[in-house]
VEXVEX-596577 format. One record per residue: x, y, z of N, C-alpha, C, CB in turn; residue number from 1; residue in three letters. Coordinates in steps of 0.02 Angstrom, whole numbers, plus 32768, in hexadecimal, padded with zeros to 4 digits. Glycine has a CB too. Example, Ala and Ser with C-alpha at 12.3 -4.5 7.8 and 13.67 -1.06 7.14 Angstrom:
! residues 2
8294; 7EE4; 8186; 8267; 7F1F; 8186; 8294; 7F5B; 8186; 8235; 7F20; 81C4; 1; ala
8282; 7F90; 8162; 82AC; 7FCB; 8165; 8285; 8002; 818A; 82C0; 7FE2; 811E; 2; ser
END
This chain:
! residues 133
C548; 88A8; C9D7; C53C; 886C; C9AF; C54B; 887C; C966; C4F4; 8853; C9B8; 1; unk
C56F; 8858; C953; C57F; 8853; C90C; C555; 8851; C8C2; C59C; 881F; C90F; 2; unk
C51F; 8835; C8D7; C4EA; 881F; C8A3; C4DE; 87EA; C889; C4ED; 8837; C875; 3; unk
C4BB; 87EA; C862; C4AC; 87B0; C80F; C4D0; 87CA; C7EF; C461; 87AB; C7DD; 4; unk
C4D3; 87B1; C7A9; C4EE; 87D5; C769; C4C2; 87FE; C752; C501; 87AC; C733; 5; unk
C494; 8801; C772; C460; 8830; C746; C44A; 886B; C760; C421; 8810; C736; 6; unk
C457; 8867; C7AF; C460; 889B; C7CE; C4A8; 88C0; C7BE; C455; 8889; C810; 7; unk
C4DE; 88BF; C7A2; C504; 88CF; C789; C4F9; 88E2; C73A; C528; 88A8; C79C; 8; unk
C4D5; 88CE; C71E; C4C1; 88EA; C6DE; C4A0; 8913; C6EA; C4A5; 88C9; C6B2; 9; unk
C480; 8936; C718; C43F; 895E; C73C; C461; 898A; C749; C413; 8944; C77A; 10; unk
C497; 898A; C775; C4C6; 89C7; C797; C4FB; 89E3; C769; C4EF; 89AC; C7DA; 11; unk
C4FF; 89BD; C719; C52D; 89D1; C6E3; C577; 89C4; C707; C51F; 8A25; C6C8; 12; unk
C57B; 897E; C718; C5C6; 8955; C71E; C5C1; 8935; C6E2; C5D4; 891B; C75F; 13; unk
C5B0; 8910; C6C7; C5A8; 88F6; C689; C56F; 8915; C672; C5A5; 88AF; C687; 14; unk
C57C; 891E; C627; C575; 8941; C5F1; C533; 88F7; C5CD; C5D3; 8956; C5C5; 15; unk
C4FF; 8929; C5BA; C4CB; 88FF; C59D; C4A5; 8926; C56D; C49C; 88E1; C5D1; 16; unk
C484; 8913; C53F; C449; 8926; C504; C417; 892F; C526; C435; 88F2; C4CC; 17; unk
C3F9; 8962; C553; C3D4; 897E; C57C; C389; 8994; C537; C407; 89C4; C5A9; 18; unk
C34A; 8970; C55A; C316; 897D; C532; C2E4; 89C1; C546; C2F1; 893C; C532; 19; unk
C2EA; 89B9; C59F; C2B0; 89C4; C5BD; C2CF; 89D5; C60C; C27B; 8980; C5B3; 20; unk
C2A3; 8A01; C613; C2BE; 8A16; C674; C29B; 8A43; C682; C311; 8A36; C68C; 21; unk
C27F; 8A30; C6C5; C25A; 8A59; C6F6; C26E; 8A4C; C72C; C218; 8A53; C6F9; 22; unk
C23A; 8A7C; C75D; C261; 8A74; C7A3; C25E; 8A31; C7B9; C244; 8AA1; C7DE; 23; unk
C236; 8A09; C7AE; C24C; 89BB; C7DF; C25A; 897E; C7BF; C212; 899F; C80F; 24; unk
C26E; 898E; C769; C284; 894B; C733; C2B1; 8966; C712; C24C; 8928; C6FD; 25; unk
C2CC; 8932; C6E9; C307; 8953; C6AD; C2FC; 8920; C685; C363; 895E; C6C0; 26; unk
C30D; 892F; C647; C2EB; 88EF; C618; C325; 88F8; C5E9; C28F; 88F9; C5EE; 27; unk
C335; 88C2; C5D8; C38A; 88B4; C59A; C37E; 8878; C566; C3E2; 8890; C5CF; 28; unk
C3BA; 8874; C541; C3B9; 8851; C4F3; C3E7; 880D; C523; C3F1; 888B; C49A; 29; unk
C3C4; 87D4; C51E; C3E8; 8798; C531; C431; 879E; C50E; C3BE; 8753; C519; 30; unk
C469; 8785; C52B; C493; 8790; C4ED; C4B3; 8758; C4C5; C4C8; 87B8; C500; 31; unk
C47B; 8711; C4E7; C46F; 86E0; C4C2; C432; 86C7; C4B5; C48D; 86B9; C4D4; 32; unk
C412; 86FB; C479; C3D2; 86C6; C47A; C3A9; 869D; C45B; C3B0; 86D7; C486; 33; unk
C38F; 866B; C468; C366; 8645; C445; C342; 8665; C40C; C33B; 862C; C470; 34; unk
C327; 86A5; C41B; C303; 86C4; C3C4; C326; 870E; C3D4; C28B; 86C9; C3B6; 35; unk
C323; 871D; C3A3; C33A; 877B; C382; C2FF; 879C; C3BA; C31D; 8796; C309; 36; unk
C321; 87C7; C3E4; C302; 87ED; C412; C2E8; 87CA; C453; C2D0; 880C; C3F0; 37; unk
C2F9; 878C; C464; C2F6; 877A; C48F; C316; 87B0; C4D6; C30C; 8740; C47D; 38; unk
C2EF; 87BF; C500; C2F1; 87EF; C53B; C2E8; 87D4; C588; C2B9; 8822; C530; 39; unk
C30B; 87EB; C5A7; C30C; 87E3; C5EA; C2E5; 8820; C611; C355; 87DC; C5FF; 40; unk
C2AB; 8819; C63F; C29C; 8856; C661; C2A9; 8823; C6C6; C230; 887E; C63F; 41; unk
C2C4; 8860; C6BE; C2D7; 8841; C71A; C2C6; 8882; C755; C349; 882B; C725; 42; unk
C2AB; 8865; C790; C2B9; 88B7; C7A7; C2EB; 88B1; C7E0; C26F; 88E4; C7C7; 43; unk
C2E3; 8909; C7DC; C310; 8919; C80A; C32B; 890D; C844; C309; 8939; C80F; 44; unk
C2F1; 8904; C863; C307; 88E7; C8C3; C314; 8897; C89B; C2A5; 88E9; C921; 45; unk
C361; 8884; C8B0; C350; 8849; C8C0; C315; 8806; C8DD; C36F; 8850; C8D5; 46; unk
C338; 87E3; C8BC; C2EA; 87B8; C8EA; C2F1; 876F; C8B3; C278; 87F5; C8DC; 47; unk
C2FC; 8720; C8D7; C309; 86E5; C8A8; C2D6; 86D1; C88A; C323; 86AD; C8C3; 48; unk
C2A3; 86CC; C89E; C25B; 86B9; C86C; C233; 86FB; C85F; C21E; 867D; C896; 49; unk
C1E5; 8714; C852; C1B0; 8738; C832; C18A; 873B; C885; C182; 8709; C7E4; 50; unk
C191; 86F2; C8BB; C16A; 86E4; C8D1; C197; 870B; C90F; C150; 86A1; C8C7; 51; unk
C1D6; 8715; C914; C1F6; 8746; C94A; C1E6; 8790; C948; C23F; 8743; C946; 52; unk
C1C5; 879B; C906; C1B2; 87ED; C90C; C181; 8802; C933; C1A0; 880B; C8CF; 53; unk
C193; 883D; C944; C15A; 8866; C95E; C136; 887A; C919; C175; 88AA; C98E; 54; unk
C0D2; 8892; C942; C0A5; 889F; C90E; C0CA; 88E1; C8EA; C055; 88AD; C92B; 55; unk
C0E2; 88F5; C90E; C0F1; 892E; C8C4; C131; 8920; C8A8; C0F7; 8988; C8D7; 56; unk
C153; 88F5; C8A1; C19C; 88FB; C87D; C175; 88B8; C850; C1F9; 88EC; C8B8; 57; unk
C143; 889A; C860; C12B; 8842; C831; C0F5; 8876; C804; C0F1; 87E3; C874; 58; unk
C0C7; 88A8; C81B; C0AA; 88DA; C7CA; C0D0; 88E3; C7BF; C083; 8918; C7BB; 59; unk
C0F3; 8904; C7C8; C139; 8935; C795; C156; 88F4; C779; C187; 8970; C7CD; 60; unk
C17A; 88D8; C778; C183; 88A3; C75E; C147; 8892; C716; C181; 8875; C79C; 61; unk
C121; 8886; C72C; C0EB; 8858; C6F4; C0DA; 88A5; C6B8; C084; 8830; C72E; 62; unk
C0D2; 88D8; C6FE; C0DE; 891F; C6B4; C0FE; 891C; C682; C0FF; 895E; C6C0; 63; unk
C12E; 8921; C69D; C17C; 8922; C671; C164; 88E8; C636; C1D3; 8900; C6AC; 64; unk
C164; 889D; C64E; C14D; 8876; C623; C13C; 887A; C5F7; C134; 8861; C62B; 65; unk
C0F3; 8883; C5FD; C0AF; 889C; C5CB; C0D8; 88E8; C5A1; C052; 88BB; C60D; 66; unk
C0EC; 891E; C5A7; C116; 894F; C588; C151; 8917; C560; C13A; 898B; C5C9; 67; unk
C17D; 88F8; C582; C1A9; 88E9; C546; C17C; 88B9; C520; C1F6; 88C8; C55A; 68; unk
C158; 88A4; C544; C145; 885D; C4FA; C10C; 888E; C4DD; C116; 87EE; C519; 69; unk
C0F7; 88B8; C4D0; C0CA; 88D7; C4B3; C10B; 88F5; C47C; C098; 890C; C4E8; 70; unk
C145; 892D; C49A; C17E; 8917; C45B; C190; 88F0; C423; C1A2; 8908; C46C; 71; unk
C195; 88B3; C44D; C1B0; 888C; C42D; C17A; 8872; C3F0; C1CB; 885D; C45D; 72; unk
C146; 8874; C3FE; C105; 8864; C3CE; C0FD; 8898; C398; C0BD; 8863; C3F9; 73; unk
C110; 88C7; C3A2; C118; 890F; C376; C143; 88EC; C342; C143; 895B; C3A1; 74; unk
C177; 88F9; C361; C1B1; 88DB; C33D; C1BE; 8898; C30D; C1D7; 88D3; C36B; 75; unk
C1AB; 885F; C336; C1B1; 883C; C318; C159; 8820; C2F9; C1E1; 8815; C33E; 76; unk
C14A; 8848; C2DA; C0FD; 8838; C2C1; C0F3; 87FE; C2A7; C0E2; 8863; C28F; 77; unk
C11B; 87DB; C275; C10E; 87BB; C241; C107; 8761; C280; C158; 87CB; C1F6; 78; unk
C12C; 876E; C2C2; C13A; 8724; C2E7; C0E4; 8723; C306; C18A; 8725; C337; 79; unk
C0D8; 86E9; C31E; C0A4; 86C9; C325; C098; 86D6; C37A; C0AD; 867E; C307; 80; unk
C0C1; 86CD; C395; C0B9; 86EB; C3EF; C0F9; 8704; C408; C0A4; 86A9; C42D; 81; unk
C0EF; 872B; C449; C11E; 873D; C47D; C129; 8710; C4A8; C10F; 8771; C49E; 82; unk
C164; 86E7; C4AB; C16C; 86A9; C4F3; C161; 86E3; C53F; C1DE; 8678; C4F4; 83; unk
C15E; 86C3; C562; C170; 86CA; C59A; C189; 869E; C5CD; C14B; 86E1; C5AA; 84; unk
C1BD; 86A3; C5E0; C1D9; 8671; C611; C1F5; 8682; C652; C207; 8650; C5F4; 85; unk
C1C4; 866E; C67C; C1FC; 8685; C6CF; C22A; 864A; C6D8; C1C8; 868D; C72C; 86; unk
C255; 866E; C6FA; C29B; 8641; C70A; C2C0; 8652; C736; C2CA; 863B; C6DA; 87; unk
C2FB; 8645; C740; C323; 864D; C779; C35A; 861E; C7A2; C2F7; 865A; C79E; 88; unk
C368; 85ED; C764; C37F; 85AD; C784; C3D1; 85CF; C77F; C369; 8557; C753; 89; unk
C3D7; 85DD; C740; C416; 85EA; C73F; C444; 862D; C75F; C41B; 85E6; C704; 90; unk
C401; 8666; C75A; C408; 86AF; C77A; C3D2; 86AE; C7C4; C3EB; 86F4; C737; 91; unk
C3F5; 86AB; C7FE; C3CE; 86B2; C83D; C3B4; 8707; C836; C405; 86A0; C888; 92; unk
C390; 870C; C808; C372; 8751; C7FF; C324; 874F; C7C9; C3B8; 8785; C7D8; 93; unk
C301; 876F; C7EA; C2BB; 8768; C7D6; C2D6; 878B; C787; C275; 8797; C80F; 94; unk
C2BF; 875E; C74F; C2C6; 8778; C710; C280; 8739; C6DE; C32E; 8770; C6F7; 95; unk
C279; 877D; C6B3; C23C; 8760; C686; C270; 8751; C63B; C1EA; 87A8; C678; 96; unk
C26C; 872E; C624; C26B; 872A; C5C9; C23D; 8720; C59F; C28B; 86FE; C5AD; 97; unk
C252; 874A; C56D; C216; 8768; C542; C243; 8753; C4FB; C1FF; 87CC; C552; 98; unk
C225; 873B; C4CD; C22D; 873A; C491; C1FD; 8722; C46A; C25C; 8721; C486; 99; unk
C200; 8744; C411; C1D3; 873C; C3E6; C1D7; 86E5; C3E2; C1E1; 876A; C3A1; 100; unk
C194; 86B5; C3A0; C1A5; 8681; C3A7; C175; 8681; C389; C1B7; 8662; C3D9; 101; unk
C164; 8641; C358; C13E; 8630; C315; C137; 85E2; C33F; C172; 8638; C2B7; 102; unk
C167; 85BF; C353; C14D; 8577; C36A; C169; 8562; C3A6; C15A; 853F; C339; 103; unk
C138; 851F; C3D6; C16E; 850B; C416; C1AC; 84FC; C412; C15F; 84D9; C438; 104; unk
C1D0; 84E6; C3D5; C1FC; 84ED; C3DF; C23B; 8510; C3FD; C1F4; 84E7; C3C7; 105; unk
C22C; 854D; C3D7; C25B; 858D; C3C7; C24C; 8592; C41E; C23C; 85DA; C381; 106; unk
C219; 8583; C43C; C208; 85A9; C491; C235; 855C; C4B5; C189; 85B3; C4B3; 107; unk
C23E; 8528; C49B; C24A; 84F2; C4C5; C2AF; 84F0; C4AF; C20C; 84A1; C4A9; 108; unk
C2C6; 852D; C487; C318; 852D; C46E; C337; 853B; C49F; C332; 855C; C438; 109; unk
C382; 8520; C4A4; C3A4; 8535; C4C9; C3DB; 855E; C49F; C3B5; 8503; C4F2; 110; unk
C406; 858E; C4D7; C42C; 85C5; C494; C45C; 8597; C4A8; C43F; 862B; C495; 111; unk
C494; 85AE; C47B; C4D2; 8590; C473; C509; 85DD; C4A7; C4E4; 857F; C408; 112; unk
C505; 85B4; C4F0; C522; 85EA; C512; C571; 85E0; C50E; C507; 85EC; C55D; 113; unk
C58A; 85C8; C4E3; C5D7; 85BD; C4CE; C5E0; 85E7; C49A; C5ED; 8574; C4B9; 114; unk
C5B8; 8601; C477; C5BA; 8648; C445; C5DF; 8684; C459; C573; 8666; C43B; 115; unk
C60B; 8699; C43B; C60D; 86C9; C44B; C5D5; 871D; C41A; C657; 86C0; C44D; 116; unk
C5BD; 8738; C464; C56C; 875D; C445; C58F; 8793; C416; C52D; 878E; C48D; 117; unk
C55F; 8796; C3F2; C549; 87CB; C3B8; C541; 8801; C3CF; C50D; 87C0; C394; 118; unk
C56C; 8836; C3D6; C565; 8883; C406; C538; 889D; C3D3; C5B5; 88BF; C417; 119; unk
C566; 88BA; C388; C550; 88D0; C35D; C507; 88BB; C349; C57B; 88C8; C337; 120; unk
C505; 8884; C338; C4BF; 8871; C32B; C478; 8884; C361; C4C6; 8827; C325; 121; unk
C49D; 8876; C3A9; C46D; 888F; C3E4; C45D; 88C4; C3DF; C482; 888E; C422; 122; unk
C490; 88F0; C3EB; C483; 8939; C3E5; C45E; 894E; C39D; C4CB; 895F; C3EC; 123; unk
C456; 893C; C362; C424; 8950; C342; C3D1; 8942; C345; C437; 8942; C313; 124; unk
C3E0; 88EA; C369; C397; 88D9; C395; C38F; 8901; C3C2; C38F; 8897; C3B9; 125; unk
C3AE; 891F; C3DF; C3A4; 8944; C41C; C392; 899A; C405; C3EF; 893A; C44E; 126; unk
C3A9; 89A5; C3D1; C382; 89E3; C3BD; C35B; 89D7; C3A3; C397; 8A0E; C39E; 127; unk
C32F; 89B1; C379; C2FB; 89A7; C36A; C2C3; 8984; C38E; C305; 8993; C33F; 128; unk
C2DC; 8979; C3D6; C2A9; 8977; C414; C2A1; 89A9; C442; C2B6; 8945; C43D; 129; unk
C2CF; 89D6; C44F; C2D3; 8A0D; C46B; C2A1; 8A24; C47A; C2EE; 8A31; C451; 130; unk
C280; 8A1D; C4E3; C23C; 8A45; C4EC; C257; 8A78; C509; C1FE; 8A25; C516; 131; unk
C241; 8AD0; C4F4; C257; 8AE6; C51B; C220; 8B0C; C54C; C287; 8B04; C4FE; 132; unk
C216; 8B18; C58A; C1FF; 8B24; C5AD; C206; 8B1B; C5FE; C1DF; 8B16; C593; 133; unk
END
């Protein structure tokens, strides 16, 4: 089986701003996103919703979570909360988004996926999120 796209970002077919990885998640820099450091954590075993996981791949999952958005709160101190959003409409792959955010708005934006993304710019968000462990 071929995959998601994100299982392909996982196996390093496509190339991503990698934040975070353990054995059963991988966590990356959206490469369109609604706020600066907006992140994707997805795990590993496939699986289309949170609610197809097994108990140990749905903790590991919410781990990972709580670790990047505890990051991201480091980081971005001065914003007012960490979103969290499960999803999956567009990627048949269990994935969380995480980004900083001061109002509902900024959590209710859509990106402009006709952009072409900001590598340079990612990759400096992406070193200045960098968990390593």
């Amino acid at each position: 089986m071929e995959g998601s796209i994100f299982t392909k970002i996982i196996r390093g077919d496509i190339p991503c701003h990698k934040i975070y990885e353990d054995e059963k998640t991988f966590a990356f820099l959206d490469i369109h996103p609604v706020q600066e450091g907006m992140t994707l954590v997805v795990t590993k075993t496939p699986a289309e919703t949170v609610l197809d996981l097994g108990d140990e791949d749905y903790a590991a999952l919410w781990s990972a979570v709580r670790v990047v958005a505890q990051r991201l709160r480091e980081v971005y101190a001065d914003r007012r909360r960490i979103a969290i959003q499960v999803e999956g409409l567009d990627v048949p792959h269990v994935h969380v988004k995480l980004f900083p955010i001061d109002t509902g708005e900024q959590f209710r934006s859509a990106p402009d996926m006709s952009a072409e993304p900001d590598h340079q710019q990612l990759a400096r968000v992406a070193e200045k999120l960098r968990i390593d462990g």
